[in-house]
VOGUKE-379232 format. One record per residue (C-alpha): residue in one letter; x, y, z. Coordinates in steps of 0.02 Angstrom, whole numbers, padded with zeros to 5 digits, always signed. Example, Ala and Ser with C-alpha at 12.3 -4.5 7.8 and 13.67 -1.06 7.14 Angstrom:
BEGIN
A+00615-00225+00390;S+00684-00053+00357;
This chain:
BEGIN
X+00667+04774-00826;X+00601+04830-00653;X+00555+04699-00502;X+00348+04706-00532;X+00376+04646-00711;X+00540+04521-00674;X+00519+04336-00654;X+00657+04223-00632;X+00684+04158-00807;X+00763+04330-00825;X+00894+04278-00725;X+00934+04104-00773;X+01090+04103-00875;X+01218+03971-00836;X+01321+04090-00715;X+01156+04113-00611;X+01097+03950-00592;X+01273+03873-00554;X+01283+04008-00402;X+01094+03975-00335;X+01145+03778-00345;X+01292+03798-00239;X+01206+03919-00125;X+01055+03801-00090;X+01179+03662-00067;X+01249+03750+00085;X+01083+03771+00139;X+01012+03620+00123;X+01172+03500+00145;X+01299+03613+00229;X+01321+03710+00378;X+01159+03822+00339;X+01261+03985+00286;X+01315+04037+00127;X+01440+04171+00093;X+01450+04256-00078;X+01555+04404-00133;X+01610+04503-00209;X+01468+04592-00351;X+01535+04747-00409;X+01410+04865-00354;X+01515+05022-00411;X+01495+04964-00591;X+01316+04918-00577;X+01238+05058-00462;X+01140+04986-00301;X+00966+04963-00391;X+01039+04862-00521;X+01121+04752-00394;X+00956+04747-00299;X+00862+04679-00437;X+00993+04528-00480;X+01012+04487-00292;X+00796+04492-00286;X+00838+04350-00454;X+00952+04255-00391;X+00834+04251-00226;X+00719+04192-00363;X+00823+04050-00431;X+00834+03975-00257;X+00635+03982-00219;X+00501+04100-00192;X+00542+04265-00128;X+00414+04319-00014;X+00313+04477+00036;X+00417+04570+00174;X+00313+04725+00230;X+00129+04767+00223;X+00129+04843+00057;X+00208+04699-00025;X+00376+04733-00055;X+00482+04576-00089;X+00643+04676-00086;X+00678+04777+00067;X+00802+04895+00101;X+00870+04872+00291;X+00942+05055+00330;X+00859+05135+00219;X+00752+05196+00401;X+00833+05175+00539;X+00716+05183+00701;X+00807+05237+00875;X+00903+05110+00930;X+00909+04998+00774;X+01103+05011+00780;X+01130+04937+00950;X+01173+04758+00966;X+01053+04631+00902;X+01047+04463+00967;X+01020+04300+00921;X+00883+04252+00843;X+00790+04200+00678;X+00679+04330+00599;X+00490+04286+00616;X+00445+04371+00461;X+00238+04384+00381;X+00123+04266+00399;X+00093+04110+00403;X+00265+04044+00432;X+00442+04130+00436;X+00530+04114+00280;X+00625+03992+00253;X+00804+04088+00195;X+00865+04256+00211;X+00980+04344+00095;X+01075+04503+00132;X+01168+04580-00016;X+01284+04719+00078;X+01300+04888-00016;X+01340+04999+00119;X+01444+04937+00255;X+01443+05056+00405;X+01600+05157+00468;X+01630+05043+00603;X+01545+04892+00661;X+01402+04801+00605;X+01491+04619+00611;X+01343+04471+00585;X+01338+04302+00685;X+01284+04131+00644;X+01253+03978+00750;X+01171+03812+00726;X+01009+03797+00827;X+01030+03604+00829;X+01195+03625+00916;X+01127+03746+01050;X+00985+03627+01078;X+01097+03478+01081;X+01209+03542+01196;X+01061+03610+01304;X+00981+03399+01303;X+01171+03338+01352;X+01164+03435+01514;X+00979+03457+01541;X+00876+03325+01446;X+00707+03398+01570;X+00739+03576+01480;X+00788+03523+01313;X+00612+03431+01313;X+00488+03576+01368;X+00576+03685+01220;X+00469+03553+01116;X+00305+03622+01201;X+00212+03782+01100;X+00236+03948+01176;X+00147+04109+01123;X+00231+04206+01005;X+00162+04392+00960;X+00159+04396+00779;X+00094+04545+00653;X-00084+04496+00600;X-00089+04462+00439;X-00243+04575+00370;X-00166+04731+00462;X-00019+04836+00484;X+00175+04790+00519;X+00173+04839+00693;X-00007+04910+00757;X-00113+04731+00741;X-00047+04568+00816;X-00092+04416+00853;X-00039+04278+00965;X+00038+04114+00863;X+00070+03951+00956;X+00233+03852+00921;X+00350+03784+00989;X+00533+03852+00999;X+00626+03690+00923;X+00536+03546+00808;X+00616+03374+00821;X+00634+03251+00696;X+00680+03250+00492;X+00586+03418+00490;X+00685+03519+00620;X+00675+03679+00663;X+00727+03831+00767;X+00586+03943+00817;X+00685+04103+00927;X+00653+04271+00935;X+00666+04320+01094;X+00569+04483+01083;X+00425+04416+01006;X+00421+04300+01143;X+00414+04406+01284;X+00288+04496+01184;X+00170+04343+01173;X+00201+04299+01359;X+00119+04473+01401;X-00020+04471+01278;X-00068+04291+01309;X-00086+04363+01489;X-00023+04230+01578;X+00170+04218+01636;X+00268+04047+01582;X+00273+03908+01686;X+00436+03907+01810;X+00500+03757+01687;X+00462+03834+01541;X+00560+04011+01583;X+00691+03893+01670;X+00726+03828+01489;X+00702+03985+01380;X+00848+04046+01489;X+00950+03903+01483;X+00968+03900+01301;X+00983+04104+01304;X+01122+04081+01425;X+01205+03947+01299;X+01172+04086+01141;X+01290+04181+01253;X+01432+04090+01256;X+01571+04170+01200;X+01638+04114+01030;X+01485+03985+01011;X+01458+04068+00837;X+01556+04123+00696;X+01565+04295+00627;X+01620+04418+00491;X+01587+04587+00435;X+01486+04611+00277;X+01596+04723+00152;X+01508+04802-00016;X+01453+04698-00138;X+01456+04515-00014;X+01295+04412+00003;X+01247+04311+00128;X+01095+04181+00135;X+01047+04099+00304;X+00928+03918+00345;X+00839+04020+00434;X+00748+03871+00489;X+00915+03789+00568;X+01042+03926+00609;X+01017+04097+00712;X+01097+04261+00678;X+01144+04407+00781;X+01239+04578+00729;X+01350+04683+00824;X+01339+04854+00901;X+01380+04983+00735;X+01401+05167+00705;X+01339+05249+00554;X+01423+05399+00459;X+01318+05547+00488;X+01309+05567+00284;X+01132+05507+00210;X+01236+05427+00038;X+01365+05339+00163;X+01269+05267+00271;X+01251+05074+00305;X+01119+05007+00172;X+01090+04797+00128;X+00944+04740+00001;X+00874+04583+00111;X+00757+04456+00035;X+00664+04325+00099;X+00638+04150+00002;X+00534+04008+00038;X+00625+03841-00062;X+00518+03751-00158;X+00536+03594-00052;X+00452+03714+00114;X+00300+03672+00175;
């Protein structure tokens, strides 16, 4: 079996499904996060692994396209541009158009020599406790802002476009819309700067992402999942270092899933 010819009835044994309902229960019900280990990756080789992680991404919805050509498993490490193992922080990941997906997965087979630690934190909570001190800022958050997104008839990173939203939704539907670099992106290609409210409260709720100990954390070992809301909670890694060995270095499959409930 290879991904291009897989579907997810290959992967729905009993064992499967029982893991992709708890999983989506965490997403949907829970805190947001869901933290799976441990698949013995040593037994099954890393492309194995990959293509039962890419099923049971399956069993929990649609796993989307997450690069130009396609590919609906990615390998995050597999190139690592300058600077990609500096600190990352908070945010959720935009991903293709139209919409971000809906969950990420990260199946770790690789963990790097030191470092690398991933952080979680509720979006609700940060914009809650932004309205408890300042309702006036919590409120233009609800306005659209540009965002600089990849364009979705041309390449990863050379054609953008500009996408209007706004960085929390209210209401039954809520959702967290950060990403701080493709904000300051769309601030410079809409050509106008934001309005002294406006980058009043995009720094107020960075300041409160800031906090120490606001989020929790833990180090991804070999063979540990973990899926994200990535419509509710944000996630940040830490500073790593990487052994200088090509077969040692860090290495995760990722996925991205849109439920079947996502609109």
């Amino acid at each position: 079996m290879t991904l291009d010819s897989a579907t997810k009835e290959d992967f729905a044994d009993a064992t499967m499904q029982d893991l992709a309902h708890r999983i989506l229960e965490q997403l949907r019900d829970g805190p947001g996060v869901a933290l799976v280990g441990t698949w013995p990756l040593q037994k099954w080789g890393i492309d194995d692994a990959g293509l039962l992680f890419w099923g049971l991404g399956a069993l929990l919805g649609s796993p989307r396209a997450q690069s130009e050509d396609g590919a609906r498993l990615y390998s995050v490490g597999e190139e690592v541009p300058r600077g990609a193992d500096l600190e990352m922080a908070y945010h959720v990941d935009v991903g293709r158009p139209p919409s971000p997906p809906e969950v990420i997965g990260l199946l770790c087979c690789r963990a790097a020599r030191t470092g690398g630690a991933s952080s979680v934190v509720s979006g609700k909570h940060v914009y809650e406790s932004l309205a408890s001190s300042r309702a006036d800022l919590a409120e233009k958050l609800l306005d659209p802002i540009p965002f600089l997104r990849p364009d979705v008839g041309g390449g990863w990173q050379d054609r953008k476009h500009i996408d209007l939203r706004p960085v929390v939704q209210t209401g039954d539907d809520f959702r967290i819309n950060y990403s701080r670099y493709w904000m300051d992106q769309g601030e410079l290609a809409h050509g106008e700067p934001h309005d002294e409210i406006t980058a009043e409260a995009l720094a107020a709720f960075e300041d409160l992402l800031n906090t120490p100990g606001i989020g929790a954390s833990h180090r991804l070992e070999t063979g540990e999942m973990i899926f994200i809301n990535n419509r509710h909670v944000l996630h940040a890694r830490q500073r790593y270092e990487d052994s200088a060995l090509p077969d040692e270095k860090r290495m995760l499959w990722r996925v991205w899933v849109d439920l079947e409930s996502s609109s």
